[in-house]
C-alpha positions in Angstrom: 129.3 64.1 139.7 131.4 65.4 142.6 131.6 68.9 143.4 134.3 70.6 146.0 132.5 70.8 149.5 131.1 73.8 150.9 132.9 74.8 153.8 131.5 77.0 156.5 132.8 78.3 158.8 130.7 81.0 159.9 127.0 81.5 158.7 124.5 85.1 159.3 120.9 84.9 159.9 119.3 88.1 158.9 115.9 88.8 160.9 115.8 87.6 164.6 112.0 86.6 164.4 111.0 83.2 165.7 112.3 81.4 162.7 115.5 83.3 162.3 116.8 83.1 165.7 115.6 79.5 165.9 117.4 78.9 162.3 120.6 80.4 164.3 120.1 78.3 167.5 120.4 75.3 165.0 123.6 76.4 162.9 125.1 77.3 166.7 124.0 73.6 168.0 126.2 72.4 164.8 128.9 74.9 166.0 128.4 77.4 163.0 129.4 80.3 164.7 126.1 82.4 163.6 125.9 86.3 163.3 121.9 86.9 164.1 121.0 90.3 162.2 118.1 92.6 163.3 117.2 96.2 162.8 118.1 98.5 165.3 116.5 99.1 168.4 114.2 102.4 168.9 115.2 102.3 172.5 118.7 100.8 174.8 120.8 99.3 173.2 120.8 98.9 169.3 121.1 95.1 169.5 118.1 95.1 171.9 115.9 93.2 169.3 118.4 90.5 169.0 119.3 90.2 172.3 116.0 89.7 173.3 115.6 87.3 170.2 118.5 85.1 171.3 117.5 85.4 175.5 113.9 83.8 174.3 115.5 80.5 172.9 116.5 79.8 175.8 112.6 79.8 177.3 110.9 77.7 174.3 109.4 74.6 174.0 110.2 72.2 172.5 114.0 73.6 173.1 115.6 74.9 169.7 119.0 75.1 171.7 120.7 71.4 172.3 122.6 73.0 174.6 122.5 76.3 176.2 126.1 76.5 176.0 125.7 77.0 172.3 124.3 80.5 173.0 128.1 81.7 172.8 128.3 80.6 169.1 125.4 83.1 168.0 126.6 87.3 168.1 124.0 90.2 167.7 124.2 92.7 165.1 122.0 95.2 163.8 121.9 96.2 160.2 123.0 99.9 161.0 126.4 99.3 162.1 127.5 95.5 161.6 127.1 94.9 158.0 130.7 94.8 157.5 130.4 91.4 159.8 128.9 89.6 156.4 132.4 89.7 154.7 133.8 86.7 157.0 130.4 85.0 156.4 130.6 81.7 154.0 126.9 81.7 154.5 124.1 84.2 154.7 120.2 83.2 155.3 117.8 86.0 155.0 114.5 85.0 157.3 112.5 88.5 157.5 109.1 88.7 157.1 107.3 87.7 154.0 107.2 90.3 152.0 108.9 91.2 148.7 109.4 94.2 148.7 111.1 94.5 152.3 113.3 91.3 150.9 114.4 93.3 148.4 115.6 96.2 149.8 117.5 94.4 152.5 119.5 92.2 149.4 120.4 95.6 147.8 121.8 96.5 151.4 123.6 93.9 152.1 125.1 93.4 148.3 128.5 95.6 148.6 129.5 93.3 151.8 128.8 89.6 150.9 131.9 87.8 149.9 133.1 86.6 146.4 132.6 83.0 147.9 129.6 83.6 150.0 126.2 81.6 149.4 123.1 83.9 150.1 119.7 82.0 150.4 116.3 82.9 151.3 114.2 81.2 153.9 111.0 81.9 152.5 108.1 80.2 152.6 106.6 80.5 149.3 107.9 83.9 147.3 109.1 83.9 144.3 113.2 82.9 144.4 113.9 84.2 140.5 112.2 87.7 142.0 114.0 87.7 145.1 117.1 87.1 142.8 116.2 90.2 140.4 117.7 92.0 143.0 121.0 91.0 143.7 124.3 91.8 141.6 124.5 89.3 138.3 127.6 87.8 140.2 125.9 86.9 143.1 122.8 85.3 141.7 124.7 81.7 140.8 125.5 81.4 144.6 121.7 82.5 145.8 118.2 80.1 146.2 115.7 79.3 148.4 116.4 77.7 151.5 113.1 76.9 153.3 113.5 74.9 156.4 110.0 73.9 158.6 108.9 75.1 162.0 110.6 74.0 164.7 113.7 74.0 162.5 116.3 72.3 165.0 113.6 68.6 164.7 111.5 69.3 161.6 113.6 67.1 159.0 112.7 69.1 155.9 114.7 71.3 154.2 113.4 72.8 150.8 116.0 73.9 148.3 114.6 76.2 145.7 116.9 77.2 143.1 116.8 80.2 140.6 117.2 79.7 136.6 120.8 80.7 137.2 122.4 78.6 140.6 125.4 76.9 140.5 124.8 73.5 140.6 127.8 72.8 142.3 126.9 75.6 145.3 123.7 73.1 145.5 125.5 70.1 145.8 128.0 71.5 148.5 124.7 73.1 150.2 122.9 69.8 150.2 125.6 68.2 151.3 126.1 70.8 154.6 122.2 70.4 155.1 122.3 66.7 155.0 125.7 66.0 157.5 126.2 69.0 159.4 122.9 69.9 160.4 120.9 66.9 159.8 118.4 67.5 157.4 116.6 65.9 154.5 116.7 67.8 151.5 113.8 68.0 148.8 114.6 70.3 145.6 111.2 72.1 144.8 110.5 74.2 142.0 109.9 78.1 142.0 106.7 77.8 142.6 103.9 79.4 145.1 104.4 77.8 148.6 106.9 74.9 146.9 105.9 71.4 147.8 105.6 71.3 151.1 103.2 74.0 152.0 101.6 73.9 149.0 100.2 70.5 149.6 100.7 70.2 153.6 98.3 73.7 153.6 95.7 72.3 150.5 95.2 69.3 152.6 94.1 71.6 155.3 91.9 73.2 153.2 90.2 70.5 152.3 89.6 69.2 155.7 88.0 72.6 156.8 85.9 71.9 153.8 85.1 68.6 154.6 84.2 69.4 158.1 81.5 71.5 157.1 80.2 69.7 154.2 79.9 66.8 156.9 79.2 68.8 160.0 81.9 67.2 161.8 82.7 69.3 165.0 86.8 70.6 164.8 87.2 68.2 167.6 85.8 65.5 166.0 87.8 66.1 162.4 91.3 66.0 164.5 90.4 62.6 166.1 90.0 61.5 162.8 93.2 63.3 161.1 95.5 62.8 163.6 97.3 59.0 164.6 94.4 57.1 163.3 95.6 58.3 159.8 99.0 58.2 160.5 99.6 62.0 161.5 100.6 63.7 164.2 98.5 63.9 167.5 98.1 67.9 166.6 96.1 66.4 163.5 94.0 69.7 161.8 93.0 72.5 163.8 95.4 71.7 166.5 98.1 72.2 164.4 96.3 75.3 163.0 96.2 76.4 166.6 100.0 75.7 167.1 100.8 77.8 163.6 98.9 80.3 164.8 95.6 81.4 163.2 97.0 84.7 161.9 99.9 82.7 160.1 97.4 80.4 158.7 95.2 83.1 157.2 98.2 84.6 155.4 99.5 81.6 153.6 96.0 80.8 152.3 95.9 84.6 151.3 99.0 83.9 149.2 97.8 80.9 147.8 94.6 82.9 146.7 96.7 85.8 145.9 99.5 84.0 143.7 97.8 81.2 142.1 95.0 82.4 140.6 94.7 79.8 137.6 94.7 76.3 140.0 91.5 74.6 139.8 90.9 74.8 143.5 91.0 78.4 143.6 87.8 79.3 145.0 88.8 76.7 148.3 91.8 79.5 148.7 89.6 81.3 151.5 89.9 81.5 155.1 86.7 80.1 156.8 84.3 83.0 158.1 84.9 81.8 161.9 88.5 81.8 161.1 88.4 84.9 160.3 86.2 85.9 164.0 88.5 84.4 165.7 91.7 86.7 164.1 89.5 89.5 165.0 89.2 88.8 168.3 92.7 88.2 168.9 92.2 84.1 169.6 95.3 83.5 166.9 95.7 79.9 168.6 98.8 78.5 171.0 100.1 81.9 171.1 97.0 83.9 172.2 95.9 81.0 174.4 93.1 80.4 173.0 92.0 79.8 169.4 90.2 76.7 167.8 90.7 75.2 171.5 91.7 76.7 175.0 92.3 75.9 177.8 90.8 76.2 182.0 92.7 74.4 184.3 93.7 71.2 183.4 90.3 70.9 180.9 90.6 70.9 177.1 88.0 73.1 175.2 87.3 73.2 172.0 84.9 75.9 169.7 81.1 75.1 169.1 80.4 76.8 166.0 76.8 76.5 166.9 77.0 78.1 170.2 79.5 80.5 169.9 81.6 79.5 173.4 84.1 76.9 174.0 83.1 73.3 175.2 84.5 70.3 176.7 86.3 68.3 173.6 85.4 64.6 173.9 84.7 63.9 170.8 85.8 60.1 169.6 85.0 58.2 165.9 81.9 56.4 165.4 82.3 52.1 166.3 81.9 51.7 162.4 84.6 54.0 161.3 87.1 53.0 164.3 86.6 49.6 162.9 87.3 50.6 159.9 90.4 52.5 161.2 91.4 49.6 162.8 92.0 47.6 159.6 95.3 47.0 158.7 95.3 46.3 155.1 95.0 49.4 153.1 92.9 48.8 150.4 90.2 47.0 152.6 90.1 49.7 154.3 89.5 52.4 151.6 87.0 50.2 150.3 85.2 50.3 153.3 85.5 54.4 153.9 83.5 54.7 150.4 81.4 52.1 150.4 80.1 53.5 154.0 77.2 55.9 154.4 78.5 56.9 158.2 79.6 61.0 157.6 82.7 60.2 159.5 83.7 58.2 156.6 82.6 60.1 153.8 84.8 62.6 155.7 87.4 60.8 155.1 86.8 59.2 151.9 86.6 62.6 150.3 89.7 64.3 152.2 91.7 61.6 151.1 89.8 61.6 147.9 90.9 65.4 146.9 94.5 65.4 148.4 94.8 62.6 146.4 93.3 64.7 143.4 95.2 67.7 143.9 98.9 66.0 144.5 98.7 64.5 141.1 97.3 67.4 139.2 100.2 69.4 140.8 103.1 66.9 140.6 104.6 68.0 136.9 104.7 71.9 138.1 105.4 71.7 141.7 108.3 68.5 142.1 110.8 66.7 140.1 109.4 63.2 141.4 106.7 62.1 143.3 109.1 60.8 146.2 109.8 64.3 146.1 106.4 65.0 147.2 105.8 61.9 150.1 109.2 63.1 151.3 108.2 66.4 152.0 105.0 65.7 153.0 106.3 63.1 156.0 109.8 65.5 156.8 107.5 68.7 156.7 104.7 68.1 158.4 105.1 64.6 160.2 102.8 62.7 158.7 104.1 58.1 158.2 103.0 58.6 154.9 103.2 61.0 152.1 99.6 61.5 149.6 101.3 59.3 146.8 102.2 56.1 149.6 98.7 56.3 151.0 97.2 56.4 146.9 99.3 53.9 146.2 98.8 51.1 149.7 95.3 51.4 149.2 95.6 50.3 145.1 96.2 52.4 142.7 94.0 51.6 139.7 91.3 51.2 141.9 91.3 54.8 144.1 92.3 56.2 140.4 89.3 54.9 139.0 87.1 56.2 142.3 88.5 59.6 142.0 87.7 59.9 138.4 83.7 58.6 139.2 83.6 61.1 141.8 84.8 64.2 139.8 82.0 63.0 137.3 79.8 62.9 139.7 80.4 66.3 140.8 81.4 65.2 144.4 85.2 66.4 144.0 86.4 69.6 145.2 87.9 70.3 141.4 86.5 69.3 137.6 89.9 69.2 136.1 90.5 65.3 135.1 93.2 63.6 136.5 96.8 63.6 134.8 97.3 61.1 131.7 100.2 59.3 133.3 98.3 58.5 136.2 96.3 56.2 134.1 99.4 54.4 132.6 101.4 52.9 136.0 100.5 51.0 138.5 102.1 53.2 141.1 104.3 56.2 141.3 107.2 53.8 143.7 109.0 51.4 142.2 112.2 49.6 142.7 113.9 51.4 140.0 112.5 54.2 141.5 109.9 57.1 141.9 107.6 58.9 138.9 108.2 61.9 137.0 105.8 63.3 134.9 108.6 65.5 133.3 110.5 62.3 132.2 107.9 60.1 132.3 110.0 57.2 134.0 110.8 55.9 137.5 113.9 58.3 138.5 116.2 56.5 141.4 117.6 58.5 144.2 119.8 61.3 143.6 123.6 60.1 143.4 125.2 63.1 145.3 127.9 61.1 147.5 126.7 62.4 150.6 123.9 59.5 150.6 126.2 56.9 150.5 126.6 57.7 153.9 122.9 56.9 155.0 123.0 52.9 154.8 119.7 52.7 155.9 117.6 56.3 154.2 114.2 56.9 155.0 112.3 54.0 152.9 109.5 55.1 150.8 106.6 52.4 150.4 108.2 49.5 148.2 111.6 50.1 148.9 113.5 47.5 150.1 116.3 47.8 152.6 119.5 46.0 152.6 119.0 43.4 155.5 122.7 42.1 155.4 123.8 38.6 156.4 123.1 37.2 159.7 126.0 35.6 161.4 124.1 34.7 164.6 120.5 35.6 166.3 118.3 34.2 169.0 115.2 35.2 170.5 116.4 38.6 171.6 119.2 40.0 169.0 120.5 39.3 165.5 123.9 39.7 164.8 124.3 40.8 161.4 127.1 42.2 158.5 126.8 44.8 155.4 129.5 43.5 153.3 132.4 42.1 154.5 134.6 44.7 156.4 134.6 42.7 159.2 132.5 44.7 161.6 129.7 43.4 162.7 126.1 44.7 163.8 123.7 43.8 166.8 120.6 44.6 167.0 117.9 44.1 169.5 114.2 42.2 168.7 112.2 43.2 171.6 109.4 46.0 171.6 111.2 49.2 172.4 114.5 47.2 172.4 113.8 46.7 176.1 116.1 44.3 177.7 115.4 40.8 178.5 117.1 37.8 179.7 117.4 36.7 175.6 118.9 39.8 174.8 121.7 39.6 178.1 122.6 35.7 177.0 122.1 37.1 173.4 124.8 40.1 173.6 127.1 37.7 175.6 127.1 35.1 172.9 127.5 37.9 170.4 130.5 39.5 171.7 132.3 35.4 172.2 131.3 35.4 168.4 133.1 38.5 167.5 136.3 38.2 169.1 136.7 34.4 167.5 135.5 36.1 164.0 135.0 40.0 163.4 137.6 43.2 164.3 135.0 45.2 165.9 131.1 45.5 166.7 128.1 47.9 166.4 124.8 47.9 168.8 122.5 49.5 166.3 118.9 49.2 166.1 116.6 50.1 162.9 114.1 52.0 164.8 115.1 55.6 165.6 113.2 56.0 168.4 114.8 53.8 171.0 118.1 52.4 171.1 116.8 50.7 174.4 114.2 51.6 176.8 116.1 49.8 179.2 115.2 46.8 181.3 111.6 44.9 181.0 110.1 46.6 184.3 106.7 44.3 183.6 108.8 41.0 183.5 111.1 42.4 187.0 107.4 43.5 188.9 106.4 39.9 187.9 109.5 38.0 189.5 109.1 40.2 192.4 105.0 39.8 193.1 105.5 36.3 192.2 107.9 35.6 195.0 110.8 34.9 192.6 113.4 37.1 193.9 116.1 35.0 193.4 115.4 34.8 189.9 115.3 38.7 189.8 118.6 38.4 191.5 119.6 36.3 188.7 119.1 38.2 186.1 120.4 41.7 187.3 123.6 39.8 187.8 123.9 38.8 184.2 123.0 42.3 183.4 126.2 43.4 185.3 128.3 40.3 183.4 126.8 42.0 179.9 128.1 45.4 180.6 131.3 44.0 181.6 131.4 41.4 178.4 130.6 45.0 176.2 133.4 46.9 178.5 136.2 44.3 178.1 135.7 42.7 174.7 138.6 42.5 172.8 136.9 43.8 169.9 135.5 47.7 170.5 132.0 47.8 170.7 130.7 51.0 170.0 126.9 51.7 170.9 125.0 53.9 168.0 122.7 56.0 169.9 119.9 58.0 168.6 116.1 58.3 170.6 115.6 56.9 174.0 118.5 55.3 175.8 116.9 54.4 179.0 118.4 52.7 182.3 119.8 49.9 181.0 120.5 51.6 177.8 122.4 54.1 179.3 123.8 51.6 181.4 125.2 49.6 178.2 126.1 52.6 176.1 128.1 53.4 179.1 130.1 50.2 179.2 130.8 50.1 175.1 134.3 51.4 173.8 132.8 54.6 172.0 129.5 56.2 171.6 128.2 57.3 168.5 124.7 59.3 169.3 122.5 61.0 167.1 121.5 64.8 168.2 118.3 64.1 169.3 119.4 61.2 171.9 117.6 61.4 174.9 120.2 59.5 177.4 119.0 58.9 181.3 119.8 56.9 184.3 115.8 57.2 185.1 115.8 54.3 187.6 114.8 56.1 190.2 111.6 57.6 188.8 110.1 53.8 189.6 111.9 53.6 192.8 115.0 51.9 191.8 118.6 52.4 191.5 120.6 51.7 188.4 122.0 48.0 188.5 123.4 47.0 185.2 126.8 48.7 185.9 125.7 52.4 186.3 126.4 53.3 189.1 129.5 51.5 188.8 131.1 53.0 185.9 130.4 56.7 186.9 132.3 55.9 190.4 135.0 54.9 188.7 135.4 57.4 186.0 135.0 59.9 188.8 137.8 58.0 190.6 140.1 58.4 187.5 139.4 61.7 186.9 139.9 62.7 190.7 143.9 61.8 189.9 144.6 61.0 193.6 142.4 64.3 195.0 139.1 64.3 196.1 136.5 62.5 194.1 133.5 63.8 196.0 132.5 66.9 193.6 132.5 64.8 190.8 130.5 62.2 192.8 128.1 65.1 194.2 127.2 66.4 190.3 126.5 62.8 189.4 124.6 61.4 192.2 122.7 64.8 191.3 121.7 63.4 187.9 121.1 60.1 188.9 119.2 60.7 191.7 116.9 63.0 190.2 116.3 60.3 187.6 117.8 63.5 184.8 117.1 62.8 181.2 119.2 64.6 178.2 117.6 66.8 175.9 120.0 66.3 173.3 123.4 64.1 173.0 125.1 67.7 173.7 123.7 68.0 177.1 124.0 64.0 177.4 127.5 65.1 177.4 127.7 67.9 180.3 125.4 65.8 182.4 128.5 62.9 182.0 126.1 60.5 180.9 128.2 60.4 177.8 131.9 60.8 177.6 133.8 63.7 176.3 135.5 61.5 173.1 132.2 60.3 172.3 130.8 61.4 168.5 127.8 63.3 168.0 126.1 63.0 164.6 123.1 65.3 163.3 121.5 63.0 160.5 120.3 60.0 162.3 120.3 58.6 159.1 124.4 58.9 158.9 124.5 57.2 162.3 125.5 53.7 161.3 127.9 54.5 158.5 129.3 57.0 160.9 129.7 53.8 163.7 130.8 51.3 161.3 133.4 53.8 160.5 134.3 54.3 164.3 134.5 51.3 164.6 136.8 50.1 162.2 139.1 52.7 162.6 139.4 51.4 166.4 140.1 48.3 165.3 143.3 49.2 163.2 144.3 51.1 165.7 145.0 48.2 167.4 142.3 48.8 170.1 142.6 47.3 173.2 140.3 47.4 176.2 140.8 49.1 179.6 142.4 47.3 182.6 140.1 46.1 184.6 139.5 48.5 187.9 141.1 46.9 190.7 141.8 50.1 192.8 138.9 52.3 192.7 138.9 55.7 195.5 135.6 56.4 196.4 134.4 59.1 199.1 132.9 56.5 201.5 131.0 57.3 204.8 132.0 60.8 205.3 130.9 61.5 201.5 127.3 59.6 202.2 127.0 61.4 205.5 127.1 64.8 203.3 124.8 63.7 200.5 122.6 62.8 203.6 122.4 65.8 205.1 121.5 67.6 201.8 118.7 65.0 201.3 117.2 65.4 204.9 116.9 69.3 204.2 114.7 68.4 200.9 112.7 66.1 202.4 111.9 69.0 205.2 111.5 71.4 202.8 108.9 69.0 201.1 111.3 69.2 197.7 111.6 64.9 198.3 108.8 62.4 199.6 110.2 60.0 202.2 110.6 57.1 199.6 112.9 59.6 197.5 114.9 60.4 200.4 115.3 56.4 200.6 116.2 55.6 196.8 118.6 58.7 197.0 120.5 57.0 199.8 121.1 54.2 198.4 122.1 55.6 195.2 124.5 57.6 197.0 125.9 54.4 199.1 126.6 53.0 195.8 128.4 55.6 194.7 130.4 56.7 197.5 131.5 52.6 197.5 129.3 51.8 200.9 130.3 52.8 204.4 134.0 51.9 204.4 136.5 55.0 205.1 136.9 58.2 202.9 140.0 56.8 200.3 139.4 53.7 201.1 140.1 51.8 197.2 137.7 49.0 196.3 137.5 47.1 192.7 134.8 47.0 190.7 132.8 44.0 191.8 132.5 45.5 194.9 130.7 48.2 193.4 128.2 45.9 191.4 127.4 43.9 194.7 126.2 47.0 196.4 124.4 48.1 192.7 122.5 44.8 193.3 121.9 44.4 196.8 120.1 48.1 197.0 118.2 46.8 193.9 116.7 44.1 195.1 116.2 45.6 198.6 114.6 48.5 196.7 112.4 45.7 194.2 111.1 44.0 197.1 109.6 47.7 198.6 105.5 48.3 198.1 105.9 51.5 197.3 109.2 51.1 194.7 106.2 47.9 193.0 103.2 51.0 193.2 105.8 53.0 191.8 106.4 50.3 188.5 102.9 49.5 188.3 101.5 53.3 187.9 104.3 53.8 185.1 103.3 50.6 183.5 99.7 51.7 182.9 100.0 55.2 182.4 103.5 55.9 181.0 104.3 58.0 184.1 106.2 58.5 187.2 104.3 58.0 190.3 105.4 60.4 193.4 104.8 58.3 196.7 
């Protein structure tokens, strides 16, 4: 059913704590001019509170802000004398502190000064929403629910909708649709229950790991080697994500679980640990404190020794038997082996999996619509590859349903109460037609609000299977590939990272012949989200070199310069889909395509010279010729000077905003907030270019660059870091060269070159730069550790 979209123009957070000003750095990275509300201040000005809120974000890590330049979208008010700023607000988030009563009082505040139109939602984390409702006017109550977005909220891709017995659907629709497009979320409906889904399992799982950990007398070290990537969670696993909560925080939700759901079988679990509760009293609340369940002295992790009282070194690694058994790829294998073993590490595991597994079922009917609704949550909320009900149902079913029901027999399970009938009569809660529901009792498919026909390619749960289209052409490194028949077609890299290889340069090329004898347009998009390229394959370049091959380094950089200038001049548009790491060469090639189409979190870098190289696909290149174009005849040094700046300094973007006032991507180019929209949104691009009647730029035959006299200046500014010690001597020597590339070589200031002249000097410094020991120590440290090497 289609409803009329929610438009917003302007949004208010009330409460300027760490979650509401981090809620309004998000709506202000979307350009949702935000009002951020806080009481008044005791002392200075009355905004003080929010001012200080909204100077923080601009300090934290990881960065809520995509831009500081977004800070001008966000105004503080206090609740004293701005109130009447609400009635030009379309939407109002309340994010104070969790209590009800405070909530309440703040609703019957703001009630005579929220618009007829205006949709009021709470962020809370597990309150009642039909309470929080009881206090507002009966006309406002079908545009209020619960609007619970996950900490950090500008990357955590969960956003829990929570409605009251009396929301308009329709204000849920248009909200979903807002959450989903404009700022990029993926949105679970929960019911009004204690904690909603994704807290109310995320924190029971914790609980059960504490539990575990004792029962097994696992040191906290020890439990998060085990809970973290070998399981498929985050490296924070247990009780470093406990630490990064904070301790404090963690105490209270588990008081609110004990507090609020006084009839779940698990009740008597709902208990802070007796050292968690030491360590809140000595003010060790975790990350924030710095020091809680670990700390750190110098560069030296520590973790707590319960037995000893004091922090130790944490070392702590699985046993050989359960790393092997880790190490097994199929699923049900490898559950087999966790409970047939006698090792505690695996009967640690066994039985955390064992009562998560217990508790998610038990729970599903009262808690979630569907049990996709759950694994969704679960892996948006708290990071984790898969949800409860995946894991359950990889490892097989029937089988871990049959364990779980011996083992709450047996008295080893945390709970008595049986297991759910329905659990007994499928094979699995994911099926092709879709996920469980208890409620139903069928397999419910996806929800059918149109804005999910714009995500081609959604997060696929365990059984789904994607569309993989129709492949017109492939070879070793790409596929070129069609969804339908609209004539646009998409390429997509094979290689690990989507690094670039001598397949994927002859691949592209052939591509792009294809597509000009037989499609209108073409796409670069690759399936994972966390690179669209890494760039060039550095291990395969240090081998040439040390191998004597230069010539066959030379080689291929050259037909790295002819595949940026096949994607530049095709007669097609190529547009590049961006989203996680575009990397040297990536950059390079996104640079070169018609049109850029990046998802927000698109970290975009000419990083070349953090292994002691210069960029030589075209890089360097295109930005001294954009800079010529935009100089219009006058001096093309500043904008030479900011770049070579960026370049030489090997910057990376936080964000496809700042991608954009670094110049690493163009000011036409589209940013898109749902990664998952970022091919529909390309395609679209795409097209549209194409009946446009797109053709591509002239080539650049008269290019002004700044010359000698601009080098000699970059120079000078380099010899003063390297004296100052801000440069090593082999910076100072990659810098130069990056700068003779860019100022077009030591010809005369206004002198005009073309473009190949510019890609001769790319690949002359490159190679001179290649064949330099400390440029190959440089490659081979970042190889084997992952990170730059300073020589």
């Amino acid at each position: 059913m289609n409803h009329p979209p929610l438009r917003i123009r302007k949004a208010a957070v009330l409460g300027a704590g760490v979650m509401g000003a981090q809620i309004a750095a998000h709506l202000a990275n979307a350009g949702v001019a935000t009002v951020l509300f806080d009481l008044p201040a005791r002392e200075g000005g009355k905004n003080g509170i929010v001012d200080k809120a909204i100077a923080n974000l601009g300090k934290l890590s990881p960065a809520p802000l995509a831009s500081k330049a977004v800070l001008a979208a966000i105004t503080p008010a206090n609740y004293e004398d701005d109130l009447a700023a609400l009635r030009g607000c379309d939407l109002i988030i309340e994010a104070i502190a969790e209590r009800l009563d405070w909530k309440l009082d703040l609703y019957a505040k703001i009630a005579p000064y929220v618009s007829d139109s205006a949709v009021v939602a709470s962020n809370t984390s597990g309150l009642s929403i039909n309470a929080l409702a009881s206090a507002l006017p009966a006309a406002m109550r079908p545009r209020f629910t619960g609007i619970h977005f996950f900490n950090p909220p500008r990357y955590m891709h969960l956003v829990e909708l929570t409605p009251d017995t009396e929301t308009d659907r329709g204000v849920l629709a248009g909200l979903e649709a807002f959450l989903t497009t404009t700022l990029g979320k993926g949105v679970v409906y929960a019911r009004d229950t204690p904690n909603f889904i994704g807290n109310r399992i995320g924190v029971f799982s914790i609980l059960a790991t504490m539990h575990h950990t004792a029962q097994f007398g696992l040191p906290f070290d020890l439990a998060d080697a085990l809970t973290g990537p070998a399981i498929g969670r985050p490296k924070s696993a247990t009780y470093r994500t406990a630490d990064v909560v904070g301790l404090d925080t963690m105490a209270h939700v588990i008081k609110t679980m004990a507090d609020t759901l006084a009839d779940d079988p698990w009740h008597g679990y709902f208990a802070a640990p007796a050292w968690l509760g030491a360590l809140i009293a000595k003010g060790a609340l975790g990350q924030k404190s710095g020091a809680g369940i670990y700390t750190k002295r110098g560069k030296d992790i520590l973790v707590l020794d319960l037995a000893s009282q004091d922090y130790v070194p944490s070392a702590a690694q699985p046993s050989p038997e359960v790393a092997a058994i880790l190490a097994i790829r199929n699923p049900v294998e490898q559950f087999g082996k966790l409970r047939a073993s006698t090792d505690p590490q695996a009967q640690f595991l066994w039985a955390m999996f064992r009562d998560l597994f217990h508790y998610s079922a038990y729970h599903l009917q009262s808690i979630a619509q569907t049990a996709r609704d759950v694994d969704l949550a679960i892996r948006w909320g708290y990071g984790w590859k898969l949800g409860p009900f995946e894991t359950w149902q990889a490892a097989g079913w029937r089988q871990i349903a049959q364990w779980i029901d011996e083992d709450i027999a047996a008295g080893k399970a945390m709970a008595k109460a049986p297991l759910p009938d329905w659990v007994g009569r499928i094979d699995g809660v994911h099926h092709a037609e879709g996920s469980w529901s208890p409620q139903s009792a069928r397999y419910e498919p996806r929800s059918s609000h149109p804005v999910y026909a714009r995500q081609l390619y959604p997060d696929a749960l365990l059984g789904e299977q994607p569309a993989s289209g129709t492949t017109l052409w492939e070879n070793e490194g790409v596929r070129l590939w069609t969804l339908g028949d609209d004539g646009v077609g998409i390429l997509s890299f094979k290689t690990k990272m989507n690094t670039v290889n001598d397949a994927v340069l002859d691949g592209i090329q052939h591509a792009i012949d294809y597509a000009e004898r037989n499609l209108k347009a073409v796409v670069i998009w690759q399936a994972s989200d966390k690179a669209f390229s890494a760039g060039a394959d550095l291990k395969g370049m240090l081998g040439f070199v040390q191998g004597g091959q230069v010539e066959r380094l030379e080689s291929m950089i050259a037909n790295f310069q002819r595949t940026s200038l096949c994607l530049k001049y095709s007669l097609v548009p190529v547009v590049a889909a961006v989203r996680g790491l575009a990397l040297g060469g990536g950059c390079e090639f996104q640079m070169h395509c018609a049109r850029t189409v990046a998802a927000l979190e698109s970290y975009i870098g000419l990083v070349e010279a953090g292994v002691g190289l210069l960029p030589a696909g075209g890089g360097l290149k295109e930005i001294a010729v954009r800079a010529a174009q935009r100089a219009h005849d006058e001096d093309v040094f500043p904008e030479i000077k900011r770049m070579f700046e960026v370049v030489a300094q090997a910057k990376t973007s936080g964000s496809a905003l700042e991608a954009k006032q670094l110049g690493l991507l163009r000011p036409d180019d589209v940013i898109v907030f749902n990664s998952f929209e970022l091919l529909y949104v390309a395609r679209q691009v795409a097209a549209a270019m194409a009946e446009a009647g797109y053709r591509p730029p002239l080539p650049a035959h008269a290019v002004g660059v700044a010359g000698d006299v601009g080098l000699a200046t970059l120079r000078m500014m380099l010899v003063n870091m390297r004296e100052g010690r801000f440069i090593s001597e082999h910076d100072e020597v990659i810098a130069t060269r990056i700068g003779d590339v860019l100022c077009g070589g030591r010809i005369e200031r206004g002198a005009q070159v073309d473009e190949q002249w510019l890609l001769d000097l790319e690949r002359r410094h490159f190679l001179e730069l290649a064949q330099m020991p400390k440029t190959q120590e440089r490659i081979a440290h970042t190889l084997a550790s992952g990170k730059p090497l300073r020589n």
